[in-house]
N, C-alpha and C positions, 0 to 999 in steps of 0.2 A: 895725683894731678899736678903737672907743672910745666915749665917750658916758659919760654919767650913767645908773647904771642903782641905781633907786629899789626896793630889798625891802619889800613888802607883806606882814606877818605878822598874819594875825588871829586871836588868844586870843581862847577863850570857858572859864573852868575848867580851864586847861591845866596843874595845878600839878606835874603827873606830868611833860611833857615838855616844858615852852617852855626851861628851862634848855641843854638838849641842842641844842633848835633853833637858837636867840639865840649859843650861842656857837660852833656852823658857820659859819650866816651871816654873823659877825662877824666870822672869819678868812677869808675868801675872798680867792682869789689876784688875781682882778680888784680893781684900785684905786680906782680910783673909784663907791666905790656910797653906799647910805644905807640903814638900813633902819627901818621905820617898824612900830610895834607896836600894831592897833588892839584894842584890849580893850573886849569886848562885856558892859560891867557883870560881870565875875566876881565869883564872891560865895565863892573859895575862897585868896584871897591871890596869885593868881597874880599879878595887874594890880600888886601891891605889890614882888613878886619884879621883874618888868619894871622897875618905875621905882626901886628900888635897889639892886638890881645888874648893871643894863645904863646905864649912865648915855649911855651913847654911842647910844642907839636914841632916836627918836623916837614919843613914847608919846600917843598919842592914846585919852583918855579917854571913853567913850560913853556917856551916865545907863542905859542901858536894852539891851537884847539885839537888835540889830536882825537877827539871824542872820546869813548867809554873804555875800549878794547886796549888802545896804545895808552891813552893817559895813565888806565889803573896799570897797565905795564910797568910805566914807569915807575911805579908807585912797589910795585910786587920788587923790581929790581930794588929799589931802595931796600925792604927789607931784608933779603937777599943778602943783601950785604955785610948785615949784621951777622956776626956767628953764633949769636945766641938766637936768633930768632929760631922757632922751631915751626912757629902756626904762622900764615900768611891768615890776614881777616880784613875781607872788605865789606864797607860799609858804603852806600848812597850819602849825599850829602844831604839831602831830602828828608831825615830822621832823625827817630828820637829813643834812645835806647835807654833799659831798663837799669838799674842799676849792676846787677848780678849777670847782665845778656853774655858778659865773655867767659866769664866763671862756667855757667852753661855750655859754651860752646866749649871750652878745651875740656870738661869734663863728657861730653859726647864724645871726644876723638880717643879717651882713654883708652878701647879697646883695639889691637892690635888689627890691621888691615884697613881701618878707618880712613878714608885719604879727604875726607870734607864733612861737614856738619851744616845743615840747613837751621837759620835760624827761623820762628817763627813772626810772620809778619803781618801786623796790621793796619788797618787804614788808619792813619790820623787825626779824619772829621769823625770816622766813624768804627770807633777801637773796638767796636763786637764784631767786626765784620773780618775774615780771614782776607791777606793778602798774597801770602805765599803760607805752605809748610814743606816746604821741598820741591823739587820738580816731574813731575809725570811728560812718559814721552808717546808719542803718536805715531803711528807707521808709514806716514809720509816725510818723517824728518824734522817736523813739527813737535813743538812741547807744551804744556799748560804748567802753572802754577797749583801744586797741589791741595786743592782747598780753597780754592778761588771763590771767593763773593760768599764763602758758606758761613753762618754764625758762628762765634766762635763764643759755643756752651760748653766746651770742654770734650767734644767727641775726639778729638784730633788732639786732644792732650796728652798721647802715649811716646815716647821716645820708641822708635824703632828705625827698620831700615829706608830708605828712601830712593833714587836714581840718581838725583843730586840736588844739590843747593842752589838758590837763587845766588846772585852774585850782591843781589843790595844788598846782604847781609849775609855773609860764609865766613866761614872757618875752614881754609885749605891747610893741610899739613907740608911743611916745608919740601918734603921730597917727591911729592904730588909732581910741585911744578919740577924741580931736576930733573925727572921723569919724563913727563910726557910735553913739559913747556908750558910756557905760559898762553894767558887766553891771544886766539888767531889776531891778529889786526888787523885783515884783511875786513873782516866780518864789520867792523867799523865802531857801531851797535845793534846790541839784540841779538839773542842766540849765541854769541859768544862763551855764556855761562852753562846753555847747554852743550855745546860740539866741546868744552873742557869735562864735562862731566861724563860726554860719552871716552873721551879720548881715558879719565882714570880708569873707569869703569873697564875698559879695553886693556888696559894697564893692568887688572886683577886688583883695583882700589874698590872700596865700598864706600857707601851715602848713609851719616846719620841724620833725623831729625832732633834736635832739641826743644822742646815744648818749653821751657823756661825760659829760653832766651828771648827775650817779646820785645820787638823793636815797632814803634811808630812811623810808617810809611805814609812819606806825603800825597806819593806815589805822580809819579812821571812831573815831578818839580821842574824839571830843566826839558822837559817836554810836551807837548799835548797827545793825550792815551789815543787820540784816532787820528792823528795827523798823517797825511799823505807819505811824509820824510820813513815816519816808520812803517808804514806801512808795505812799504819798497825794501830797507832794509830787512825786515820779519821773511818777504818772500823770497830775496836772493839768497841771505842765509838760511833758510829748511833748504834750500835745493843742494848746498853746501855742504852742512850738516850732514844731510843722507848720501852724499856720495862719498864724502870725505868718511863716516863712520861706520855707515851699515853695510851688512853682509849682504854680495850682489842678487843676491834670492830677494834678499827683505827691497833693495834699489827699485826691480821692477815690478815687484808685486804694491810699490807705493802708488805707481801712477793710476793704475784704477782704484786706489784708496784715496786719494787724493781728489779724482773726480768725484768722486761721491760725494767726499767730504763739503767738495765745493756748491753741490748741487745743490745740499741739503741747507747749508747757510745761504744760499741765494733766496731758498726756498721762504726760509724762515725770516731772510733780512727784507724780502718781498712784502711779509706778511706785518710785519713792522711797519714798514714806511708806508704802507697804502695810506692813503687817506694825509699823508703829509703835505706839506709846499713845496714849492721849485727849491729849496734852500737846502731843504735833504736830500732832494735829486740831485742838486750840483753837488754836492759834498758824497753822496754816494758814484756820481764820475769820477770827480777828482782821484777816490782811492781806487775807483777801478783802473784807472791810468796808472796809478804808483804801481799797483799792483802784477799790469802786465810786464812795467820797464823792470820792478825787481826779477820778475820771473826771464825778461829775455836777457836784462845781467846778468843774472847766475847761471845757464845756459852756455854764454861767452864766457863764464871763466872755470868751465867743467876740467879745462887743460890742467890747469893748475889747481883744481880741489883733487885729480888721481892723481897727479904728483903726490900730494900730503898723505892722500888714503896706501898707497906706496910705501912712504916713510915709515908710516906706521907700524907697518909690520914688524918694527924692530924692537916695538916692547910689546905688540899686542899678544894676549893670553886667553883671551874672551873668545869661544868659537861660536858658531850658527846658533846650535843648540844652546847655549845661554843666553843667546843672545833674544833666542824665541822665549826663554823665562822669564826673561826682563820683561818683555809685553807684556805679559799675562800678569808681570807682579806689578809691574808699573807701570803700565799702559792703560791709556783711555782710548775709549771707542768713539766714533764718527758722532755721535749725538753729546757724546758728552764735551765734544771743541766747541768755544766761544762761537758764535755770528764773526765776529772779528777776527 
């Protein structure tokens, strides 16, 4: 086990937790690391906190907000840079990592073919609870967090294969990105960390999870988990996602997966809100409006997602037929996607 393994932490307003982050990351048992702190124009002193009193991180300053996608870009090229680096590793700024999380993560990527490591991840009010343990994907283009909301009593404490890694806490291997590039920018946020996980995958790269790497997620620190904003970008990128990655079989056989899907959460979001106030009804508008504007975006820019699914072709390895195993190893069904 060894290598240059480069920490990605991107602050946007983190004045509440980059402290806690910064000085996890910075005790970690693995020796050899770096970590690099991109600040996405904060406009609340945090980026201030970073550059004097962390003097040992690498502070990459950014005029303007480029959100998730391009900031951690920036952040990926910085390491990049280095020629020791071997492991690219992003972290949320939102966290609070174990001692030993990186140790874990480059001992997952040990085995040959490896191109990412899922770390494990939990809520921070509520540290039994699972937040991620890899990513699970869905045959609309859509993905879940593997292990979502489930206790975490140690069923999911096995190191095995996965689909990919969340992006608040991975371990990508240097040649991943060479490869197939880094996360889209287009995408903005969300989904991003999966349409890179389909692209290794497509590549002939594999997903591990690491059970030891245990990171405290504050989860959506720098956003609200139902807010209309994401909920626009979650529906323009799946539409993305599946044209830019899946096989044109798996494309239209999504659109009546998709209805269903949707049917069934109306069904269920229905059965919920009965009996609420007007205040759930506006808030259940509001995200129906996100929801139609993300779906008639991503629509408008079908042009430019077969552009990319196009380019692709030049390292893709992955055909139909594995691509239908992946569902069946990593795939959830219609009952098993969030309401959300």
């Amino acid at each position: 086990m060894g290598g240059r393994a480069c920490v990605v932490v991107l602050n946007w307003n983190g004045r509440e937790f980059i402290r806690d982050c910064l000085r996890s990351a910075l005790a970690q048992t693995y020796p050899d690391n770096r970590v690099i702190v991109v600040d996405n124009a904060s406009t609340d002193g945090s980026r201030d906190t970073v550059r004097h009193e962390f003097p040992e991180a690498t502070l990459v300053p950014l005029p303007e907000n480029l959100h998730f996608a391009r900031g951690t870009n920036a952040g990926v090229d910085e390491a990049l840079r280095d020629p020791k680096c071997d492991y690219v590793v992003t972290l949320n700024n939102d966290t609070r990592v174990e001692p030993d999380w990186l140790a874990e993560l480059v001992r997952g990527a040990a085995e040959t073919g490896v191109g990412s490591v899922a770390s494990k991840l939990v809520f921070m009010d509520r540290p039994h609870v699972i937040n991620s343990a890899g990513i699970c994907i869905a045959r609309d283009g859509s993905g879940l967090d593997r292990g979502w909301l489930a206790r975490d009593d140690g069923h999911l404490d096995t190191a095995l294969d996965v689909f990919g890694a969340s992006a608040g806490a991975a371990l990508y291997r240097r040649e991943v990105f060479e490869k197939v590039g880094t996360f889209d920018g287009d995408f903005v946020a969300y989904y991003e960390d999966l349409d890179l996980a389909w692209r290794a995958r497509l590549a002939g790269w594999s997903s591990r999870f690491a059970p030891g790497s245990v990171v405290h997620h504050k989860y959506s620190g720098s956003s609200s988990p139902r807010s209309p904003w994401k909920t626009y970008q979650g529906e323009r990128n799946r539409i993305w996602n599946l044209v830019q990655n899946y096989p044109m079989r798996h494309v239209a056989l999504s659109v009546p997966w998709n209805a269903a899907r949707l049917m069934t959460a109306v069904a269920r979001r229905f059965g919920r809100r009965h009996g609420r106030g007007d205040s759930a009804e506006a808030r259940g508008d509001s995200l129906a409006s996100a929801f139609a504007r993300g779906r008639l975006d991503g629509y408008a820019g079908l042009r430019r997602a077969f552009a990319k699914r196009t380019s692709r072709a030049a390292y893709r390895v992955a055909d139909t037929a594995t691509v239908e195993r992946w569902f069946r190893s990593y795939g959830v069904g219609i009952r098993g996607m969030p309401v959300g």
